[in-house]
N, C-alpha and C positions, 0 to 999 in steps of 0.2 A: 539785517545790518543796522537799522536805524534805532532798533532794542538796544542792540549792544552798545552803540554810540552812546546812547544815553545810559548803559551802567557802566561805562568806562571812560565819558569825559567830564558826564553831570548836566548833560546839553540837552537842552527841547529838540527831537528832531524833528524837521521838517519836512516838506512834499519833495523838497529839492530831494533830500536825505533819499527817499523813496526810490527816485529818477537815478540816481549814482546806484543804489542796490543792485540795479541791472545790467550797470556801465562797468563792468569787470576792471577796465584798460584805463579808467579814473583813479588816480591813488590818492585823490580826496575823499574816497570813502576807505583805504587801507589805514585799518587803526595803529599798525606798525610805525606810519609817519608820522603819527599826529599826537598831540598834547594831552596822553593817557598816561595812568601808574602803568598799566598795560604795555605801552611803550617801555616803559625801565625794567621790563622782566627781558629778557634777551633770549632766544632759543637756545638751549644745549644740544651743537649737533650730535648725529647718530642713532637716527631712527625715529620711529614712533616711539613714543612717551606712552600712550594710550597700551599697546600692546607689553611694555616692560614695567607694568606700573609697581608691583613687589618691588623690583628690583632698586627702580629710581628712589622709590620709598625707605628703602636700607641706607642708600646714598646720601653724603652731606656735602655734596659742591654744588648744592640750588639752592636760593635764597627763596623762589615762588615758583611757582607751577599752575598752569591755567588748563584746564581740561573743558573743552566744547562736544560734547557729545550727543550727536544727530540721531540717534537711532530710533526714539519717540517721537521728535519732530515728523522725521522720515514716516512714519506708520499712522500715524496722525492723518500727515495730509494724504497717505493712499489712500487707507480703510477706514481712518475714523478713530476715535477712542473708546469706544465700545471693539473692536477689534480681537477678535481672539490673541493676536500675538503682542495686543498689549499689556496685559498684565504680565506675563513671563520677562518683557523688556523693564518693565517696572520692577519686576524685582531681581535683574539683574544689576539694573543701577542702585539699589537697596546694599546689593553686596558689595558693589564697589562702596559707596559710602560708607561702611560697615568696615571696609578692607583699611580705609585712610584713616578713619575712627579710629583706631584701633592701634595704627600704626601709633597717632599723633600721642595715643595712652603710652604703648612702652615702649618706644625708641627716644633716647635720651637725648639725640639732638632735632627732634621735633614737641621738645615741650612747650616751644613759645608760639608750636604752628597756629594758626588761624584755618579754619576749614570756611569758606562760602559757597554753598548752595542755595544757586537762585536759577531761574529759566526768565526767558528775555520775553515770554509771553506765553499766554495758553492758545488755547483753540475750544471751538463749535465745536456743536455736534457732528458736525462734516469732515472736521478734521482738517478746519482754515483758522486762520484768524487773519486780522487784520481791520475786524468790525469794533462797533462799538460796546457787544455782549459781555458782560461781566466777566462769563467764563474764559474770552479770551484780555481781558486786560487785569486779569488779578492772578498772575505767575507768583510763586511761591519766592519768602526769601528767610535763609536760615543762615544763622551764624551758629558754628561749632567749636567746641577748644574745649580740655578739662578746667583751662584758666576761665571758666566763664562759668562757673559753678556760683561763686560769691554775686556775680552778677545776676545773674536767671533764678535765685534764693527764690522762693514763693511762687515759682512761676509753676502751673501745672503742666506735666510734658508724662505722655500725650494726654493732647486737647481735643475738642469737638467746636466745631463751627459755633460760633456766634450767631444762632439768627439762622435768616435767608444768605444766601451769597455765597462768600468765598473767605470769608472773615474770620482768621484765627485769633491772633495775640491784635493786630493794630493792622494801621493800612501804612504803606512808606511811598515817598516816591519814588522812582524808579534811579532819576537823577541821582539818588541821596545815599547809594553805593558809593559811588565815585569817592567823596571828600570822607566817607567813614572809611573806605578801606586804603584812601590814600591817607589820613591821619594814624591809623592806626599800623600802618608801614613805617611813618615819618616820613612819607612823601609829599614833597605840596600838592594842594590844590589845585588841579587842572586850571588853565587860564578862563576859559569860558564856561567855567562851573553854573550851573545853578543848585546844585542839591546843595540838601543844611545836613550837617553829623548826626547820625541818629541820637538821641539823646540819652538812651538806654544803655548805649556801647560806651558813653561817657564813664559810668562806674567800672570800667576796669580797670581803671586805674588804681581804683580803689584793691584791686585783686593783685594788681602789680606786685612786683619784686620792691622791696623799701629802697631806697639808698644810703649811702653809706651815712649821710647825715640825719636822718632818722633814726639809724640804729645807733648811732651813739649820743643820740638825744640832743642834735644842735637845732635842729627845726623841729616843728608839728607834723606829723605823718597826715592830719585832716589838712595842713596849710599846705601840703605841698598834694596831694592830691587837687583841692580846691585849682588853684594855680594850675596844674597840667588841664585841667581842665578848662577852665577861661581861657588859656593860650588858644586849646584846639577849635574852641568857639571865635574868636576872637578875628582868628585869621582867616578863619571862614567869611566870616560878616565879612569882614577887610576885603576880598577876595569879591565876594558879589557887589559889596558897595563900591567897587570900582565898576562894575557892570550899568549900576544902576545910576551913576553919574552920567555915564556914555549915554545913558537914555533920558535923563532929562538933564543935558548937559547948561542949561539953562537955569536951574536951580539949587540954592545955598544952602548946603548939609551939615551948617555949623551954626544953625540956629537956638534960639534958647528952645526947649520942649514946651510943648500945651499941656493944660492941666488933666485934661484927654484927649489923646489922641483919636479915638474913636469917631470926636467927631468933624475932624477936620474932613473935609469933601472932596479934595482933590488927592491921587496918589500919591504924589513926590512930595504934601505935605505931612502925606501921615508916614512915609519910608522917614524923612528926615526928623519927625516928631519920634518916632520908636529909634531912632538911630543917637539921636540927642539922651534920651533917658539911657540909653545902656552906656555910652559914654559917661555919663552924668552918676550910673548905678557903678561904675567900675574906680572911678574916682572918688567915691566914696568909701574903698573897698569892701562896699558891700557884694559878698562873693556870692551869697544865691541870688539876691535879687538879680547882679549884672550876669550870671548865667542865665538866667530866665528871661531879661530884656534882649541879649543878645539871641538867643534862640524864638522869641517874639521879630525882630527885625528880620532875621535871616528867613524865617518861612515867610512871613508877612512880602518880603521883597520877592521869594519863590515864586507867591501867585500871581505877585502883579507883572514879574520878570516873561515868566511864561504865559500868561496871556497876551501879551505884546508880541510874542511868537506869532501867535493868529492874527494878528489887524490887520487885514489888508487897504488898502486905500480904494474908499468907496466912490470919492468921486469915479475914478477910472471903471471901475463894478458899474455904476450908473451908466457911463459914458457907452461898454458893452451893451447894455441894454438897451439902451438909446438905439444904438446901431444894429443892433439882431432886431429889432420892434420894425426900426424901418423899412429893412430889409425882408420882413416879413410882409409888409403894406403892402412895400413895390409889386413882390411875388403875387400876391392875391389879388391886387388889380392887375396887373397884366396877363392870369388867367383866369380872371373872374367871367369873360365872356362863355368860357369852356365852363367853370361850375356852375354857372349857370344852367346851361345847357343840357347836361347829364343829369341835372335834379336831384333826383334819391343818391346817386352815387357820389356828388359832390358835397350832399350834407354828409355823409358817410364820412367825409374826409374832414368836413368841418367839426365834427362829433368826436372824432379820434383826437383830433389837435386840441380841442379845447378840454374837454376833459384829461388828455391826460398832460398838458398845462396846470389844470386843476390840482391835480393826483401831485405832484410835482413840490406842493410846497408841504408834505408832510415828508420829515423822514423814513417813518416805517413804512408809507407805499413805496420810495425810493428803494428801501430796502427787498420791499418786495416786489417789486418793478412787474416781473418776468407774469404774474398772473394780470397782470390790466393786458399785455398782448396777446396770453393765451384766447382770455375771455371777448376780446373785439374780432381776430381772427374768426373765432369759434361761431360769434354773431354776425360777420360779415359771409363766412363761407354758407350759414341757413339763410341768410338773405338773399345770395343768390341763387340757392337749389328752391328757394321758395319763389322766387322772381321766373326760374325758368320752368316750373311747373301746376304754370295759372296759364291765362289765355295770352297772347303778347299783348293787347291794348291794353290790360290793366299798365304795364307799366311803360307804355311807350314812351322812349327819349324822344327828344325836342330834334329837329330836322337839322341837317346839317357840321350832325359830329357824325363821324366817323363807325360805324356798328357792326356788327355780327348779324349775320344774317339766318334766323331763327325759325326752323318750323313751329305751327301751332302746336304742336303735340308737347312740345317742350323735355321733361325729362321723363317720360310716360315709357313705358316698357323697362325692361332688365337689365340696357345701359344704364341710363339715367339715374335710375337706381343702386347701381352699384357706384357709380360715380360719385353718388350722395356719401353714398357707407363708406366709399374707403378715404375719401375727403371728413370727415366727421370722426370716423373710426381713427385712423390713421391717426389723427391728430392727439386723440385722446393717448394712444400710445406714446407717441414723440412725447407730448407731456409729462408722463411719466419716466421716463426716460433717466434724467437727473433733477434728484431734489436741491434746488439751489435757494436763493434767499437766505434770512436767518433764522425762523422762524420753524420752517420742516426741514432744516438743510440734511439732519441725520437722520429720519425717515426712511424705511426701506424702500428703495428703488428698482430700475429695470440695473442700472450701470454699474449701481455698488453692492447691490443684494443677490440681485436673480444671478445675474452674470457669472459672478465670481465662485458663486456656488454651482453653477452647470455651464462649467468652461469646454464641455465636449459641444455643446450647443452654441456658446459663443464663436468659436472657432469656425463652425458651420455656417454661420452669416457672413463671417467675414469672410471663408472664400469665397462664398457666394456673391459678397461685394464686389470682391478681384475678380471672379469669372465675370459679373454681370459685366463692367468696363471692358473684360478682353474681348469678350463676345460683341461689343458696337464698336469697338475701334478697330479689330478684325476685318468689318467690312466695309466701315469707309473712310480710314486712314490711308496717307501715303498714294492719293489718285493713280499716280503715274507709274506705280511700281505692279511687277504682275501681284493679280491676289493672294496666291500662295506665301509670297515674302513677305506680304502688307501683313497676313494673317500672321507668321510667322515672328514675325520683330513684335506683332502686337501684344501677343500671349505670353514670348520670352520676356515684353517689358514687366506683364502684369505679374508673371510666376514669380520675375526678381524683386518686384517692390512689395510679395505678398512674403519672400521669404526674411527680406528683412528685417518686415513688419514682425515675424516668428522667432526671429532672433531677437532682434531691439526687445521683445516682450519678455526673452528668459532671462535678459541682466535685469529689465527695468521691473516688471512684476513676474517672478518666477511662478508665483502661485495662480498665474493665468493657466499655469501648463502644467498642473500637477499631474498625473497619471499621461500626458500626453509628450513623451519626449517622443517618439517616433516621430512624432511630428515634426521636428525641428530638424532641418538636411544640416549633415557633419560638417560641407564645404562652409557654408551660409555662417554655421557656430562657429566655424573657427576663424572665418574672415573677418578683417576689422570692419565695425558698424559706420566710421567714417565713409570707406573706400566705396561699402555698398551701398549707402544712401547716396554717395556722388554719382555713382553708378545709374541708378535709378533715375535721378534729376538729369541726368544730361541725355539720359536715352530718352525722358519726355521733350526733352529739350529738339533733340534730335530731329522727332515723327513729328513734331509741332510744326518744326522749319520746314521739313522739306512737302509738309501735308499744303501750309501757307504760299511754302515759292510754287504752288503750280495755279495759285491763285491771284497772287501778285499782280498780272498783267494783266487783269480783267478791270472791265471799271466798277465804279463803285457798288451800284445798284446789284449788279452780277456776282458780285464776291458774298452781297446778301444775302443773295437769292440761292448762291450756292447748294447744292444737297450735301455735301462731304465738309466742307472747309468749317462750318458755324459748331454743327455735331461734334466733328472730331478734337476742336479745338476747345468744346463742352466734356468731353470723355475724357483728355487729357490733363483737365485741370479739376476733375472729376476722382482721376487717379492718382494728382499730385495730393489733394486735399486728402482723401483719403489715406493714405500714407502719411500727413501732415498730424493725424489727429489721432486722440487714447483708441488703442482697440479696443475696449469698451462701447465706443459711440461709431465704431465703422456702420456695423448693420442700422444706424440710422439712414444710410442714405441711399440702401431701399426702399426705406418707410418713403423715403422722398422720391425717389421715382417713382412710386406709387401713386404720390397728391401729385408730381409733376404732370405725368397721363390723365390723370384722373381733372385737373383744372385742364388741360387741351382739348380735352373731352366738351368743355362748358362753351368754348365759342365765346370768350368775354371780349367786350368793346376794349378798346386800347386803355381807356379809365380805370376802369373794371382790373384788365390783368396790372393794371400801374399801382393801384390800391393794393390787390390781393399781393404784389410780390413786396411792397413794402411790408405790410403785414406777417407775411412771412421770413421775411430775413430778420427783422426782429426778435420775433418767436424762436428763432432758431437758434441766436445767438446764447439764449437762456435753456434751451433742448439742451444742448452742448455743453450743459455746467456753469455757462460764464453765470455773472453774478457785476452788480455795480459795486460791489467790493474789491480790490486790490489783490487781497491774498486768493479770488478763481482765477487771477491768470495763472496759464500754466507753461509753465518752462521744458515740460520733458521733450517736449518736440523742438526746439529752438536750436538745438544745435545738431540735428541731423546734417551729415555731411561736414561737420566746420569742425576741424580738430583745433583752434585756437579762437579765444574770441575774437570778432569779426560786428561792430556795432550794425552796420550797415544790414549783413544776413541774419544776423540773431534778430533783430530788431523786424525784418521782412518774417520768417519764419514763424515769430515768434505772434506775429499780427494774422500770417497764414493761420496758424494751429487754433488758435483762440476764434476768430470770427470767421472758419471751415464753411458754418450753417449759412451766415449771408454773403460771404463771396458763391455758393454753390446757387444760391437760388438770383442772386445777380445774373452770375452766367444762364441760369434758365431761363430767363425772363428775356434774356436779348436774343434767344433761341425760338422760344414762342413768338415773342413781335417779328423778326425774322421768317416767320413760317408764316404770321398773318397777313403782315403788312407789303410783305414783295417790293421789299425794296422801297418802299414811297418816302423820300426823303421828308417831304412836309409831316409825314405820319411819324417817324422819328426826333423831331422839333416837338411836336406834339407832347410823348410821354416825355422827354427830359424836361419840359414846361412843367406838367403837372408836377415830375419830380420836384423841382424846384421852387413850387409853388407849398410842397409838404416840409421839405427840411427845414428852409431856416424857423418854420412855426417851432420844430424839435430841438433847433439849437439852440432859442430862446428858451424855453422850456427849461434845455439843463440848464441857462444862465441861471435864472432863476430858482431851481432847483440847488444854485452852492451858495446862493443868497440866505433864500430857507432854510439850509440843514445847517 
């Protein structure tokens, strides 16, 4: 949405822009309201357009026609651009373009049509955009028409790249649709334009139809082109230099000009130095100079117009700093007694923080964020397999915190060792898992490579997901009910959230399930995916409550200590998440029972598991595709259950599906302390301490991090 905005009103979008993309039920971002040519084109009901397009084509009660067509976006962001079914989409939209072409050549009342083809943005090699990568902000744009022959004279078609890049004939701005395809309508210019007329499209007038006083020779057919063209320049300038008065409303645009402008030093003296010579060149009726002054002014005020887009007010930027730096002090003396104390584990903690502060002020590690917590994970989890398999005195803590009580033997025999491997191993896996960043984002992976290509094996993990959940909530969900029922509602829950998961996958990726329809049960197909997602949610809902009400009346310490209550309430949000997320990344959270057992196994002091689970929920967020890009959040799960939007649940759902990896290793983390700690309430002060003594170092980090980039 925020692409479009800017080729349909001429506008810089902004972050806000971004925030409403999401806001369905906001009609500040419906272009239909707002101050576009786009608004003057009106629906014609009775159907799709897209489906009758011959037909509309033959028709002459449309003035314009806007066709948005998703099918390469759509394929882009599943599989990629490399994609086998992208080139067949591409050259189905070839025919269509082909089919209008053609029209606009011999149907007599489309001689005057104008064709624009353009796209609101490219994509990665992942098949995102939203970053800063060439390939996604150099979207194609082409003006078509036989009337455009006289103007495109000498131009070669087709062409080859220019160079490196994406660089055909020229670069435009995005904005700079907007006032060319409203001049060349005769419609004004949007109120809050920035784009300038392309200046190529100027000579069509030159192609135009003469008037009647041309042809019978009372004016100059060069004076009166000339003239259509200052006009359309003219009112443009007029149009921004209202803008750019609002911005420096404090300074006089009716000054005499410098003898260069160049080098005046302030903005709004050299806006109004270039704004003085094009009045000064048009009053002279000098007709090229003052189209070349006024097409000088009009870009020249573009850049400075949209840059003022970006200022923010840095006092306040500081003032955040100030306050996260503090905030950060307080936390580290009030548990400095504690890092103290644990020694190697709390410079651990000090090492993570400041380097990746460090890392922080570059944008390509931002961009590539996700390997600085592969790589400290990776070095924190040998630190402690190397810590537990030396004698204990090498590394003995300081007296007095809290510890795991450690034979010498440490990780010596064929647990120990496997403990290592599938803590080490595992990990290497999950990494692979999704290539994200910018850099390998289209790289073959476990999620868009392997997967997709041995979807009989895919499908294999993920029941195995759904069994692994039915099978522990089987035996200690629902205390009070006999076990046969417990087991019973356990398995109907997991079989219905596995079968929706089997349907939601044949609308949203069919090609998960090629050769595998038997798999999909008829009821489940033919039922709505609303009904059965609410379904699924409220029967978690259900065994939640009534697993919780027989726990309710216990005091605090006991409901910790619980064996059923902490588990099942782990299994259940185990099965939500699951469901929540691509079937692609379900058989992740195997890999993750696997390290969950496999660190239980290690006996870590309460530091130790407070480190390793932040380290982990991290890591996990980037396992999972995210990315500090914008265009890896993903939508497809956000409206499970909701047949209208709904800010509140999209916005919950949509925070579920996206950060699955660190809500799941949350919940495990208060599962293990729970199992260590028995209850000791000072022991729980404890790790939310250390918690709190790690974050705000990372919130300042991102401060600094939107300072940087």
């Amino acid at each position: 949405m925020p692409r479009i905005k800017a080729i349909t009103t001429g506008s810089v979008p902004s972050f806000l822009d971004v925030i409403l993309n999401f806001a369905e039920s906001d009609t500040t971002s419906n272009l239909a309201l707002q101050d576009t040519w786009l608004a003057q084109l009106r629906d014609k009901p009775g159907g799709s357009l897209l489906m009758h397009l011959s037909h509309e084509l033959s028709q002459s009660d449309w003035n314009g026609m806007f066709m948005h067509y998703l099918g390469l976006d759509h394929i882009g962001h599943k599989l990629g651009p490399k994609s086998p079914h992208m080139i067949p989409k591409q050259t189905e939209m070839d025919g269509i373009v082909r089919e209008i072409y053609t029209a606009i050549e011999t149907k007599d009342h489309l001689q005057s049509t104008l064709l624009v083809l353009c796209g609101d943005h490219g994509m990665n090699d992942a098949g995102n955009h939203g970053g800063s990568a060439e390939s996604e902000t150099s979207p194609a744009l082409v003006f078509l028409s036989p009337r455009l022959r006289t103007v495109s004279k000498g131009v070669m078609c087709p062409t080859t790249l220019s160079g490196e890049g994406f660089h055909y004939y020229r670069l435009v701005e995005q904005s700079d649709i907007a006032p060319t395809v409203a001049g060349m309508l005769g419609f004004p210019v949007p109120l809050n334009n920035l784009g300038v007329f392309i200046p190529e499209m100027l000579n069509f007038w030159e192609a135009s139809e003469l008037p009647e006083q041309v042809r019978i020779g009372v004016v100059n057919h060069a004076d009166v082109c000339a003239e259509h063209k200052i006009q359309i320049m003219r009112q443009n300038a007029e149009q921004i230099l209202a803008i750019v008065k609002e911005t420096f409303p404090d300074f006089l645009f009716n000054r005499q000009p410098a003898q260069h402008c160049g080098e005046l030093r302030s903005d709004a003296e050299l806006l109004s130095c270039l704004w003085s010579k094009a009045m000064q060149a048009a009053e002279d009726e000098s007709q090229p100079k003052a189209l070349s002054a006024l097409v000088d002014f009009s870009k020249r005020a573009q850049d400075v117009l949209s840059s003022t887009a970006s200022n923010y007010n840095i006092g306040r930027l500081y003032g955040g700093i100030a306050l996260a730096a503090v905030a950060s002090t307080f936390a580290f003396l009030t548990t400095g007694p504690i890092l103290i104390k644990v020694r190697f584990a709390g410079l651990w903690s000090l090492f993570v923080s400041i380097s990746y502060g460090v890392m922080m002020f570059a944008s390509s590690y931002v961009e590539e964020e996700h390997h600085f917590w592969y790589w400290v994970l990776s070095g924190w989890l040998g630190w402690l397999i190397l810590k537990r398999s030396v004698p204990k005195t090498v590394f003995q803590e300081a007296p007095g915190l809290m510890s795991p009580r450690r034979s010498s033997e440490g990780l010596k025999g064929f647990s120990g060792i496997s403990s290592a491997a599938v803590l080490l191993g595992v990990l290497r896996v999950v990494r692979s898992w999704n290539q994200t960043g910018q850099k390998r984002a289209g790289e073959p992976d476990v999620a868009k490579s392997f997967l997709p290509s041995h979807n009989f094996a895919l499908w294999i993990f993920v029941l195995a997901a759904y069994l692994d959940v039915a099978q522990r909530l089987a035996g200690r969900s629902l205390p009070k009910a006999p076990r046969t029922i417990a087991a019973a509602s356990s398995i109907a829950l997991c079989l219905g959230a596995l079968g929706f998961k089997v349907a939601f996958t044949k609308e949203d990726a069919p090609e998960l399930l090629l050769g595998l329809d038997w798999f999909v049960l008829k009821p489940m197909e033919e039922a709505s995916l609303v009904s059965q997602a609410r379904a699924v949610f409220i029967g978690i809902a259900l065994i939640g409550f009534f697993t919780a009400g027989a726990k309710v009346s216990k005091p605090f310490d006991d409901i910790v200590n619980s064996q059923d209550l902490l588990p099942s309430l782990h299994d259940l949000l185990t099965l939500f998440l699951v469901t929540e997320s691509r079937v692609t990344n379900i058989p992740i959270f195997l890999l993750f029972e696997m390290q969950f057992h496999a660190v239980q196994s290690l006996d870590l002091s309460i530091y130790e598991l407070t480190l390793t689970s932040i380290l982990f929920q991290h890591s996990s967020f980037f396992a999972f595709g995210g990315s500090n890009a914008i265009s890896s959040v993903d939508l497809s799960n956000a409206y499970n259950g909701i047949s209208g939007y709904n800010a509140a649940a999209v916005g919950l759902l949509t925070f579920c599906s996206n950060w699955a990896g660190p809500l799941w290793w949350t919940s495990a983390t208060v599962l293990l302390l729970s199992e260590k700690l028995q209850g000791r309430y000072e022991a729980w002060i404890q790790h939310l301490s250390l918690l709190t003594a790690f974050n705000p170092s990372v919130y300042l980090d991102g401060i600094l991090t939107e300072i940087s980039v």
